[in-house]
N, C-alpha and C positions, 0 to 999 in steps of 0.2 A: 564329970569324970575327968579326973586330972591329964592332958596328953604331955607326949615330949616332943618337940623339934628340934633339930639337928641344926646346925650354923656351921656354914664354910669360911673359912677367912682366904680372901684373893688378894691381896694388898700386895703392895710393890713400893722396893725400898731397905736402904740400910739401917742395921739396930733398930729396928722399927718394934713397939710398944705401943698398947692400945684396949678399948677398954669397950664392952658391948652394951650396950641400953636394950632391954628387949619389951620394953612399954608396958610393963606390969610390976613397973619402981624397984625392977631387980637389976642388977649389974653385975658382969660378969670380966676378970681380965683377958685378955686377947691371948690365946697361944698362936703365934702368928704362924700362917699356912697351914694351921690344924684345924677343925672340925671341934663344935663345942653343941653339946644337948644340954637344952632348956627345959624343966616342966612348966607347963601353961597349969594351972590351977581350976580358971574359970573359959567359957566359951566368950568370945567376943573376937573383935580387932584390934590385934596389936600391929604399933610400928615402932619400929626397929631399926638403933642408930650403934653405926661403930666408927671410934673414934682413934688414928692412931697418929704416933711421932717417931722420926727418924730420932738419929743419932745430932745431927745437926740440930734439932729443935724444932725442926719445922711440924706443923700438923696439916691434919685433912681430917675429913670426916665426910658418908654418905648416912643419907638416910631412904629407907623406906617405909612410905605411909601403906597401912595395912599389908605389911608382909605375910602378920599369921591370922589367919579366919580359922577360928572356931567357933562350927556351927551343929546344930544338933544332926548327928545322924543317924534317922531312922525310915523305917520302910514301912508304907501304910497307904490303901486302896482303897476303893468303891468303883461298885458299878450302878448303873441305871434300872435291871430288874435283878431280882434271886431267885425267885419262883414264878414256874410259867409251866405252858400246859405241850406237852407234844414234842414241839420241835420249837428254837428261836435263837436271833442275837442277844448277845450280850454284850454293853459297850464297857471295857475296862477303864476306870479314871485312877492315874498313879498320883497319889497324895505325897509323897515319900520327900523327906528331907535330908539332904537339898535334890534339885531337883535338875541341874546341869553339873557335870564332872565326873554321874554314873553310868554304868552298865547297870539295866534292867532286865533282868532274866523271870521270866512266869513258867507256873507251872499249872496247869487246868485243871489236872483231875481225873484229866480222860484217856492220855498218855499224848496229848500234844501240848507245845513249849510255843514261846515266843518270845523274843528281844526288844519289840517295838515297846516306847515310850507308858504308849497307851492304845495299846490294843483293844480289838472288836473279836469276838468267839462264837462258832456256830454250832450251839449241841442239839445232835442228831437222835441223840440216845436217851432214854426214861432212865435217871438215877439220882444219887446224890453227891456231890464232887467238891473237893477237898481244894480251896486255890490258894498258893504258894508265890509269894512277890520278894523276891532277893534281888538287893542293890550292892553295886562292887564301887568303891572311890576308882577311878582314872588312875590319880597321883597319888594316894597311902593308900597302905594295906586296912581297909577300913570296908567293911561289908554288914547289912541288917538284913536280916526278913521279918516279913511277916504273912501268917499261917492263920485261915482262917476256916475250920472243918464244918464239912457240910452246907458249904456256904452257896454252891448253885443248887437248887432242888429243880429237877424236872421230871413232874408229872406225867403220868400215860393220859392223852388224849381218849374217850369212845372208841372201838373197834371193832364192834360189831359186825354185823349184816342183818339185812333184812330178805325177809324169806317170805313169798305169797303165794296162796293157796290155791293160784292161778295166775300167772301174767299173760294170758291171751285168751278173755270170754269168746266164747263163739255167735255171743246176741249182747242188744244194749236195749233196755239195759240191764245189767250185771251186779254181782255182790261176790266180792271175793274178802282173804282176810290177812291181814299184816301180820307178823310176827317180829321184832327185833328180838334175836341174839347174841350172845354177848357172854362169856364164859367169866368175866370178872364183874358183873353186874351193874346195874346201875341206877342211881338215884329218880332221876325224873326222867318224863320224856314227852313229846310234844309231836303229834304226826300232821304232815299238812301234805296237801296234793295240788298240784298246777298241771294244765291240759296246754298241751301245742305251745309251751313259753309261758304261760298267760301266768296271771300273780297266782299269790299259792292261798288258799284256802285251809284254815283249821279244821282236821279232823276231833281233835280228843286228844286225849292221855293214857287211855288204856293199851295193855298189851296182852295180847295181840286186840287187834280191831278191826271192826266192821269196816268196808266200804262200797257204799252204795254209788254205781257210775250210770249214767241215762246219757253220754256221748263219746262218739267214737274220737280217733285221735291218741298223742302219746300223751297218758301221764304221768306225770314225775311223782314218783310217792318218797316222801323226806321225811325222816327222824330227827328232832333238835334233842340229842341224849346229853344227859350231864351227868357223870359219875361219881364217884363217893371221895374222890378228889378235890372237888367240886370243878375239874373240867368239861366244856359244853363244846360239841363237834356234830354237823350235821350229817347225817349218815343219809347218801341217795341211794336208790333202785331206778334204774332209767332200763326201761317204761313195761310199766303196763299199758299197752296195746290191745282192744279189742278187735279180734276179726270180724275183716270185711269183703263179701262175698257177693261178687254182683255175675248175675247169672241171668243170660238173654237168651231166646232161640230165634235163630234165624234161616232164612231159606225159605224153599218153597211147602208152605203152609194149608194151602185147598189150591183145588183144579179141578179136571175134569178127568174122571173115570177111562182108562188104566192112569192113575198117578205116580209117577213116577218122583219122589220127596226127597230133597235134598237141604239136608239141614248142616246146621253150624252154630257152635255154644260161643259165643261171646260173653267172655268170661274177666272181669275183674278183681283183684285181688290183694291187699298187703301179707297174704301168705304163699307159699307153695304150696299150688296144686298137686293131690297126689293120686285123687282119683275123678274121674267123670265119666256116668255110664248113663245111656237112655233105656226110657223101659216102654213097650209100646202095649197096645192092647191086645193083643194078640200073644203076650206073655216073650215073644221078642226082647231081648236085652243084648244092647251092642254099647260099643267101648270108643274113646276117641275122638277129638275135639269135633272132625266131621263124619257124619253118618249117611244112609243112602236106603231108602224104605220106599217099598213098593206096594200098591195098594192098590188090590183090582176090583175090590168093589165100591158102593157108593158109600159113603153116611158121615154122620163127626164121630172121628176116632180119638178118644182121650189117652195122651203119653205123659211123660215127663222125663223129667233133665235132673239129675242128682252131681253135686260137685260137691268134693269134700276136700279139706286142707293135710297138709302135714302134719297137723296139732287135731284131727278129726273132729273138725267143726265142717259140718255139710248143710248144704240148702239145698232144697228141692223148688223144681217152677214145673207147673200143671200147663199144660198147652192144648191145644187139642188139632187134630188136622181133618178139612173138611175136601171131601171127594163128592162130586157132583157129577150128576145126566148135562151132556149136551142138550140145550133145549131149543125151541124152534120159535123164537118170536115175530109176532107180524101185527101191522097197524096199518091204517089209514088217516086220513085228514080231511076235513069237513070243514068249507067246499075245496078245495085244489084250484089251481090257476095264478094270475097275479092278484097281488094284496098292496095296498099302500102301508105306509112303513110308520110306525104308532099309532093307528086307526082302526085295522080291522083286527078283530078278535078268528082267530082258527081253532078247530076242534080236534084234538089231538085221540083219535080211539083205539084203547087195546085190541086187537082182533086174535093174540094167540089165544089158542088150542092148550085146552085143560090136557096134561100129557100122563094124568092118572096117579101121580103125588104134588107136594106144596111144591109152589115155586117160591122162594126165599123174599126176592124183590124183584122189582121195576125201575129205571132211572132213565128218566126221560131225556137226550141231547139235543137241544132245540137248534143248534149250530148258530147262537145269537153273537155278537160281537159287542154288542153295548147293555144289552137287556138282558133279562133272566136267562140262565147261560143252560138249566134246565130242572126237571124236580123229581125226588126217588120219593117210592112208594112200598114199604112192607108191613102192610097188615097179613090177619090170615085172609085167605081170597075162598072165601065158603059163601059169598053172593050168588047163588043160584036165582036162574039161570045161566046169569051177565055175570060170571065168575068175578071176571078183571075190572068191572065195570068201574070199583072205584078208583083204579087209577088213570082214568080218563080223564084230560086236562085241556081247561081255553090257554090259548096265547095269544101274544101280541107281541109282534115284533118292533125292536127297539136297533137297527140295524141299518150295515151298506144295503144299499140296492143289490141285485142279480139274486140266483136261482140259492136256495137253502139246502142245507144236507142232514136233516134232523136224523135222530136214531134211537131205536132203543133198547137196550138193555136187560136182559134176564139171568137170575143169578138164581144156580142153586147147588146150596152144598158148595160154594165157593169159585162155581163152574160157571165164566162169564161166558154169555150166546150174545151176538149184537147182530138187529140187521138193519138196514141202509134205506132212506126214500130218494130217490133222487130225481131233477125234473118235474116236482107237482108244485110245490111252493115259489113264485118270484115274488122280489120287493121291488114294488115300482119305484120310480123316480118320484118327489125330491126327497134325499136325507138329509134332516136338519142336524144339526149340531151346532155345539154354542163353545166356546173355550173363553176362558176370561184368566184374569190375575190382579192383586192389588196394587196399588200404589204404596211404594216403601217408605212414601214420606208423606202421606196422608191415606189414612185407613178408611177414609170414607173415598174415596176417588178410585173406582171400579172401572176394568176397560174388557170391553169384549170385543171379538172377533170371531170371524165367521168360519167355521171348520165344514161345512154341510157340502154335500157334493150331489151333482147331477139334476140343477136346476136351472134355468135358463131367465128365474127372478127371483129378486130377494126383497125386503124390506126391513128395517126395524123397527116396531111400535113402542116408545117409549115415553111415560108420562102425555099418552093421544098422540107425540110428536112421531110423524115418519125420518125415516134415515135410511140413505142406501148405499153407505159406506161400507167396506170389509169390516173397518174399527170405529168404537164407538167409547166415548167416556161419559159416565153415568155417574151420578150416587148412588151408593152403594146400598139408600135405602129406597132407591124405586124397584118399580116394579113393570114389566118388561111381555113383550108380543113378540114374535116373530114372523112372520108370512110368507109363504114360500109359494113360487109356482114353478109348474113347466111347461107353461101354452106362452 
């Protein structure tokens, strides 16, 4: 396209005459101090020579190399994407010729502008936008654009929701049912579930759908939907929760006739409690974490304990509270006096009194310190005429020396009786005892020592060898005597 530039003459000097080269084989004469327009024909670089002479004859002449650049100018972009799903950047690349000496003015589409060179755009919005790239020359009145329609598309992302037909079973395990939806539809869809973080699991493809859960804990239930767009967004539900209900009773549970019962619900939960009432047998129903029940006669009374949530998920625990007779236990021992201490065998004999219903049990306290510490016995007791006879028991004591304090035990209906011997059982002198430990740097090299008390000799028999040192080192695979006196 053909342009025109304009030429100053600045020359200085008398009669002065002169003649312009403007590098495209044209030639033009000088109007000296005036201003002369050239058409350029084609785009390139000219230079451009003027040559002038005074009156005197004298000349001069300047030149300039590439005075006129003509170059194409036009306006022309790309970006990095066009179509995208939801929300995203967009990085603007300005192609525009030339590409230093303009103002770059944009227009998006959306009703926001930008100057920069090569701008970046963030659309927020689902539509389709219209972008506008006009360049202004600096130094001529020279401007292009270009218009490029419909040239961002942005897609609606999935927007669903997911809807379940329970997010808080009351037991596990459970089956509830997913629904996504979705008022503009959608193509495919993909459900998967993760428990406490953990990776996610494929349910299916259907909708709504089944799900079957057998653990407690949060799980995440996720839709991969893709729409008719073809954009793909995961759609969450955070969490289905199963309720969890832990429910204890505590307090006093059996005694002895008038009882006096004082309980307490220990109660765990990932819900609000909203209610908790006890129900007793006696058709009694009271309210309130603790309760206070009186019980004046004997027997096992069956209650229980009802807790129920803010979502009416309840659990029930069955307990039962036992009331008992005081009862009257009594024994003897066969023979009485002093015993040597792992040697004699004692006869331990029930002596109580049938008191005209079952007694529960027996638990024998033999007040041992090293040896069988003692033994319970509940069968039914219908051995007539020796009712108790079979829990009558040998011992042998494994113990210090001095006087014992055995005892024993009668339960019923949760009603402990204990009574006392004391003064008939001594352990003579001597108590052996042995204490040993390994060697930490050789596992066969055993060492023992003498713990035994109230002997006045001692010996070790070891592999026939005597020894009557406190400590001794053995292997650990002999086999070993001890001998003790006190004369």
């Amino acid at each position: 396209m053909p342009s025109w530039v304009t030429f100053n003459d600045k020359s200085k000097g008398k009669g002065l005459s002169g003649k312009w080269s403007f590098g495209d084989g044209n030639q033009k004469l000088l109007t000296v101090g005036g201003s002369i327009r050239h058409q350029y024909a084609n785009l390139g670089k000219y230079t451009v020579k003027l040559v002038v002479k005074d009156s005197n004859g004298c000349m001069d002449s300047v030149i300039k190399n590439s005075a006129v650049i003509l170059e194409p100018f036009k306006a022309e972009f790309t970006s990095d994407k066009q179509v995208f799903c939801g929300s995203g950047t967009v990085n603007f690349t300005n192609l525009s010729t030339p590409q230093t000496g303009v103002v770059s003015t944009w227009d998006f589409g959306d009703g926001t502008t930008s100057t920069r060179s090569h701008p970046s755009k963030f659309y927020n919005k689902v539509g389709k936008f219209t972008v506008t790239l006009t360049i202004q020359s600096m130094y001529r009145n020279c401007s292009a654009t270009a218009t490029k329609n419909l040239y961002i598309i942005v897609n609606p992302s999935p927007k669903g929701k997911i809807q379940l037909s329970d997010t808080a079973p009351c037991k596990v395990p459970f089956t509830v049912y997913a629904t996504y939806l979705d008022s503009f539809g959608y193509k495919k869809i993909t459900w998967r579930m993760s428990i406490n973080n953990g990776p996610n699991r494929v349910l299916g493809s259907t909708n709504p759908i089944r799900i079957d859960g057998n653990s407690y804990g949060l799980h995440l239930i996720s839709a991969v939907v893709e729409n008719k767009e073809g954009c793909v967004d995961t759609i969450e539900f955070r969490y289905l929760e199963p309720v969890i209900i832990s429910a204890n009773v505590q307090g006093v549970r059996w005694g002895c006739v008038p009882l006096k019962s004082k309980l307490k619900a220990s109660i765990k939960s990932n819900r609000t409690i909203k209610s908790l009432s006890w129900e007793f047998h006696d058709g009694d129903i009271r309210s309130g974490v603790e309760v206070e029940k009186n019980f004046p006669d004997t027997g096992v009374f069956n209650a229980k304990l009802t807790v129920c949530t803010d979502n009416n998920c309840c659990v029930t625990r069955d307990f039962q509270i036992h009331v008992g007779m005081k009862l009257k236990p009594a024994f003897y021992t066969q023979p009485t006096g002093e015993f040597c201490n792992n040697t004699d065998s004692i006869l331990f004999v029930n002596a109580t009194q049938y008191p005209g219903f079952v007694i529960d049990s027996f638990i024998w306290n033999f007040d041992e310190t090293d040896g069988v510490p003692g033994a319970s016995f509940t069968p039914a007791w219908m051995v007539a005429p020796k009712r108790y006879e079979k829990s009558n028991i040998w011992h042998r004591y494994d113990r210090d020396t001095g006087w014992v304090n055995p005892q024993l035990f009668a339960y019923h209906h949760g009603c402990e009786s204990v009574v006392s011997q004391r003064d008939s059982i001594k352990i003579k002198a001597a108590f052996a005892k042995i204490g040993y430990y390994l060697n930490v740097c050789d596992s066969n090299a055993l060492y023992l020592y003498n713990l035994s008390k109230s002997y006045t000799r001692f010996e070790w028999i070891i592999d026939k060898k005597k020894y009557t040192s406190d400590t001794v080192s053995v292997s650990a695979s002999y086999s070993l005597l001890i001998f003790f006196s006190t004369s």
